[in-house]
N, C-alpha and C positions, 0 to 999 in steps of 0.2 A: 804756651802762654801761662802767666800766673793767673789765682783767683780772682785777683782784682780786674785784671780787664774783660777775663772771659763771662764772670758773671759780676758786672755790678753793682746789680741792684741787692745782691745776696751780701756782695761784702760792705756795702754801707750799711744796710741793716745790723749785721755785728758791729763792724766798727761803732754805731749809734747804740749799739743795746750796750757793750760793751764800754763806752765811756759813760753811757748812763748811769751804770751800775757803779762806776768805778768814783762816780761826783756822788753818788746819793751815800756810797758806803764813805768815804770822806767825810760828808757830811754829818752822817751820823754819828762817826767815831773821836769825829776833830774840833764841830762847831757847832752852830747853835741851833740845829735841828729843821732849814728852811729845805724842804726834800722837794719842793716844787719849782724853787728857784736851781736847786742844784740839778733836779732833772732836765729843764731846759739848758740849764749851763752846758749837762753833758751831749746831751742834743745836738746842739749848735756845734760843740766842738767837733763830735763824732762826725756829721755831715761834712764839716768841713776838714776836719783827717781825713777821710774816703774819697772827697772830693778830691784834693789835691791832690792825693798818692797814687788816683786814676787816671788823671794828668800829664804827671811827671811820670810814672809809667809806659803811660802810652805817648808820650813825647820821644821817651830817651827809646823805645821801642826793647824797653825792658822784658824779658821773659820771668 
């Protein structure tokens, strides 16, 4: 099995740190410095990348 279904709670946790980091440094390098709206921007998104790609994973009974 992949990462994603065998553990997780492991892969949303990147997935989420990981699009966090990825809206705060956009943020910082692109616009107008709101790092607490872009950290929940990356948040929400994260969770819901992780979400869905555990889903469709374990739907398609993807390894």
């Amino acid at each position: 099995m992949s990462f994603a279904t065998e553990r997780p709670l492991a892969y949303g946790a990147v997935c989420v740190l990981l699009w966090v980091a990825l809206w705060v440094a956009l943020e910082a390098l692109l616009f107008e410095d709101d790092f607490l709206g872009a950290a929940i921007t990356g948040a929400v998104g994260g969770l819901a990348f992780a979400v869905a790609t555990i889903a469709i994973r374990r739907a398609r009974g993807t390894e």
